[in-house]
N, C-alpha and C positions, 0 to 999 in steps of 0.2 A: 504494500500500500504506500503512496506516494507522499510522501512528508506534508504535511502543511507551511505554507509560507506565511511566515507572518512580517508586514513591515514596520520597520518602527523609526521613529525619527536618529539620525545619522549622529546627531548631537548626544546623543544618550551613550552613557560606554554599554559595552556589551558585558560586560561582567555582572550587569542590572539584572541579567535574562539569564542567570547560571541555575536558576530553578525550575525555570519553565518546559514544558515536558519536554521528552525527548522527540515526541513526534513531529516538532515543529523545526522546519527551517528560518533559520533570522534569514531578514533583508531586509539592510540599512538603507534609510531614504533622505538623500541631501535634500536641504530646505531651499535649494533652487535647482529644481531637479526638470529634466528636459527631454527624456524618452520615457516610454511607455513601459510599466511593469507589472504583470502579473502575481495577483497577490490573493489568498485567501483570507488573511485577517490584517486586520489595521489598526494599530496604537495611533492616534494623529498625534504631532504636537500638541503641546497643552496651550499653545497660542493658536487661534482660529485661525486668524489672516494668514502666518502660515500652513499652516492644516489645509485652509481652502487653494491655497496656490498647489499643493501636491496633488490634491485629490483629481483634477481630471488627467492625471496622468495613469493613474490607476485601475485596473482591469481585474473583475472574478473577484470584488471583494464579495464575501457575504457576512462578517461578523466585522464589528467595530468595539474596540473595547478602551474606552474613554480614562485618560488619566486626570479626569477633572469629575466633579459630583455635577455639576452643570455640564447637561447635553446641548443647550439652548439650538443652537445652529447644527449641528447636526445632522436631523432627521432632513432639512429641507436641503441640505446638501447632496446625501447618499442615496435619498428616495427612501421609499416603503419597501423593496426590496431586500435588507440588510440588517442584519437584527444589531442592536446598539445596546451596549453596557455602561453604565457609568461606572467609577470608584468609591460608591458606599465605602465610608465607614473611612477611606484615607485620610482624610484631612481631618477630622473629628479633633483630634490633640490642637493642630496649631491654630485651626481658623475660632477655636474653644477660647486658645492662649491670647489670643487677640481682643479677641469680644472683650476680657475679661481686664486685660491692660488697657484697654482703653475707655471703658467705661473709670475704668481706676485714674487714669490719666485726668480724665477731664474732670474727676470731683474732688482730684488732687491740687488740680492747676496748672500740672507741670508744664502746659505749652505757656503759660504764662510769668511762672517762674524760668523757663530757657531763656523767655525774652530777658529777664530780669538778669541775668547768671550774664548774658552777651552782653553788657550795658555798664555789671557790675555795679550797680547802686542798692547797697544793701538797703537801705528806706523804702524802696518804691514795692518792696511789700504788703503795703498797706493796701497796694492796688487791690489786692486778693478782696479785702475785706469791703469793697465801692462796690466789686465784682458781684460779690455774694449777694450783695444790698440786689444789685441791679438786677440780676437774672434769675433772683427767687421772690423778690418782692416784698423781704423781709426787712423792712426799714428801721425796727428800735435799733436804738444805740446801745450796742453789746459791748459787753467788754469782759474777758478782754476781744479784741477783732477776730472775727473769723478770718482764718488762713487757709482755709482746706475743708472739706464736705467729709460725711462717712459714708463707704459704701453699708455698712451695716446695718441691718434693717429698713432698709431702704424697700419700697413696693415696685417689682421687676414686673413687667410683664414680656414673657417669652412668646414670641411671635413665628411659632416654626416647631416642632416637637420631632424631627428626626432622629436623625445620630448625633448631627454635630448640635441640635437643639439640647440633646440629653445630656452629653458631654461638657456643656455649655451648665447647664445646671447641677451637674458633679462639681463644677469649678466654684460654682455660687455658695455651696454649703455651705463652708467655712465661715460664709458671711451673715449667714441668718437670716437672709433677705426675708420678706414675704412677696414669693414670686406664684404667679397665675398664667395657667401653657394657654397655647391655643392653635391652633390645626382647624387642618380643612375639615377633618368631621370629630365631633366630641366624641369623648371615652371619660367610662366612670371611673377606671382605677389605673393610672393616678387621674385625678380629677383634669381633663384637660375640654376647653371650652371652643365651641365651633366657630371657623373667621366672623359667622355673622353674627356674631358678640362684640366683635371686635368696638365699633365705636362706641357701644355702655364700658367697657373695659377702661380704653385710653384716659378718661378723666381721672381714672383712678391712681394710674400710673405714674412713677418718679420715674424710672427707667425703662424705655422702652428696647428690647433688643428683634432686629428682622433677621431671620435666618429661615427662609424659607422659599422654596423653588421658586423661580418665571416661570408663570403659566400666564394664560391668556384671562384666568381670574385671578391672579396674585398683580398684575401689572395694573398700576399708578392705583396701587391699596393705598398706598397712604398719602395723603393730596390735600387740598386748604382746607375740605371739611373737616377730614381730623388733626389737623395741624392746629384749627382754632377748639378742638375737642382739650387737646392736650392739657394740662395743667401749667401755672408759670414757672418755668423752669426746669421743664420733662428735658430728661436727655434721652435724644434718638439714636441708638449706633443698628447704624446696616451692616450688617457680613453675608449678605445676601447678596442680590444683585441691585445694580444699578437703577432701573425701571421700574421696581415695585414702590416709590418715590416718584412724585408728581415732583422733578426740579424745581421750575417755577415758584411751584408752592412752595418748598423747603427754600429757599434765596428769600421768600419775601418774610416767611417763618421765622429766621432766621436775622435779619434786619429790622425785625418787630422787636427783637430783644424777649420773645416770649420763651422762645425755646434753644436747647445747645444742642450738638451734632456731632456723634463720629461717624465716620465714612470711609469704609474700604473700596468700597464698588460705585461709581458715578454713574448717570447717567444728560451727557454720551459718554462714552469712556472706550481710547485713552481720554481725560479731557484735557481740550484744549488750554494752551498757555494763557489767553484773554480772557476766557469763563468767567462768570461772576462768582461762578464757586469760590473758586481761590482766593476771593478777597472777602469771603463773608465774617462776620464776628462770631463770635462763638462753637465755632467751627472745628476739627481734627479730621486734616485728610491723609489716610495711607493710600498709594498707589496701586489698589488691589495686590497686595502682597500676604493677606491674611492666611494662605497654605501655604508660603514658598520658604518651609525650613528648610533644610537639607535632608530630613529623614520624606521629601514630597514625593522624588520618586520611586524609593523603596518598598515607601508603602506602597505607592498605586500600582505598580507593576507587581504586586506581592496580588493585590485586589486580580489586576489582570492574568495572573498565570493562574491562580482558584479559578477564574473564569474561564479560563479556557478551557484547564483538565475536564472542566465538567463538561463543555462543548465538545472536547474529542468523546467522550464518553456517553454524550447522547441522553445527559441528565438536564433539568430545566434551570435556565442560568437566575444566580440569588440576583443580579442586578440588572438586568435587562427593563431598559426603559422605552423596547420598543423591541417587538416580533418581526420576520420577516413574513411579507406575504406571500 
């Protein structure tokens, strides 16, 4: 029986794929690549735009097994033809370790003690405590000044209940939050509430975290109606994607001084160097970087070879986000 071919991107070493069966042939695929290759499975780049520039070179795929938890483009690339896997469960650790540094970030300060640290003016500390006044609308005269927020017992509410949704809330324990799930369909144990809860939710909310697929019902979920839902001084952090955010709305959100923001996924995104994004107040953007530790492709190629054995074997694949027809 004739090997399977699997391609994978050129940039990857091959020592990545020292576990994947034996019944597969590698073939490495340069990310400017210009003749025609025969292939039965397909690792794309974990970058679309390169992904999409390889794929019409490619012939005889029928399995696609994604090193990202987001298929988004995808399906409308390869067809209905081609059955597609994501990497459930890969990134769960880092894009978990993110959510959770940056929620901590922003109700620490720390982008606004950087600024203070480059400046060197041990005084302009006190900004913190104008800060506090401004963006919770807590106006007595405390003393001593607030310097810094507590994540601890803080009201989360988790906007996604997956892997990295759950993972996300393994990280939160420690803190005692009082956090409330929410998913496309309710379940009684643990208590988790259906999206269309979602806007009696939001007012109740300190922390809002988005960790939940693009879909054609998650896209611009959250937009000026629940941006004016929110409480004064809810912070938003997306680990999700760009789109399920009405921009518009989060920029004007945002410049209202009612709500704070972190933000690993934009939309558009890349974004542009002019954006208004980039100049908004109260704001923390990472450049979609929230999986890219160095344990990204170990894991997902760990995800990808489970995937396949079970393909060679003619078992039903665990992540298959879409069947061939």
């Amino acid at each position: 029986m004739p090997k399977l071919r699997l391609g994978y991107p050129a940039a990857l070493s091959a020592d990545l794929f020292a576990h994947f069966p034996e019944e597969v042939e590698l073939v490495p695929l340069p990310a400017q690549i210009d003749y025609e290759v025969a292939i039965d499975v397909w690792i794309p780049d974990p970058y679309p735009t390169r992904a999409m520039r390889v794929w019409p070179h490619l012939r005889g795929v029928k399995l696609v097994l994604s090193m990202m938890a987001g298929t988004e483009w995808i399906p409308d690339t390869v067809g209905p033809h081609v059955t597609i896997c994501n990497a459930h469960g890969a990134h769960n650790i880092s894009t978990a370790e993110w959510t959770l540094s940056a929620i901590l970030a922003l109700l620490k300060y720390f982008p606004l003690y950087w600024d203070i640290q480059k400046t060197g003016m041990w005084k302009r500390r006190f900004e913190a405590s104008a800060y506090y006044a401004g963006i919770t609308g807590d106006t007595r005269d405390l003393y001593p000044p607030v310097m810094l927020e507590e994540l601890t017992g803080k009201k989360v509410l988790l906007v996604g209940y997956g892997a990295i949704g759950k993972e996300i809330e393994r990280m939160l324990a420690p803190f005692r939050v009082d956090l409330k799930r929410v998913a496309r369909v309710a379940r009684a144990e643990p208590a988790v509430h259906s999206v269309t809860e979602l806007d009696n939710l939001i007012p109740w909310a300190e922390v809002i975290i988005l960790i939940l697929p693009l879909t054609k019902a998650s896209r611009c979920l959250i937009g000026q109606k629940q941006f004016a839902l929110m409480r004064q001084g809810a912070l938003l952090v997306n680990a999700a994607r760009g789109p399920i955010v009405q921009t518009d709305a989060l920029v004007a959100a945002l410049h209202s001084g009612r709500i704070r923001a972190a933000l690993d996924v934009t939309d558009p995104e890349p974004l542009p160097p002019d954006h208004p994004l980039w100049s908004c107040p109260n704001l923390f953007i990472t450049p979609h970087v929230g999986g890219s530790s160095p344990q990204f492709a170990p894991r997902a190629l760990k995800v990808a070879a489970d995937e396949l054995q079970r393909y060679i074997e003619g078992k039903p694949m665990h992540n298959a986000v879409q069947i061939a027809v």
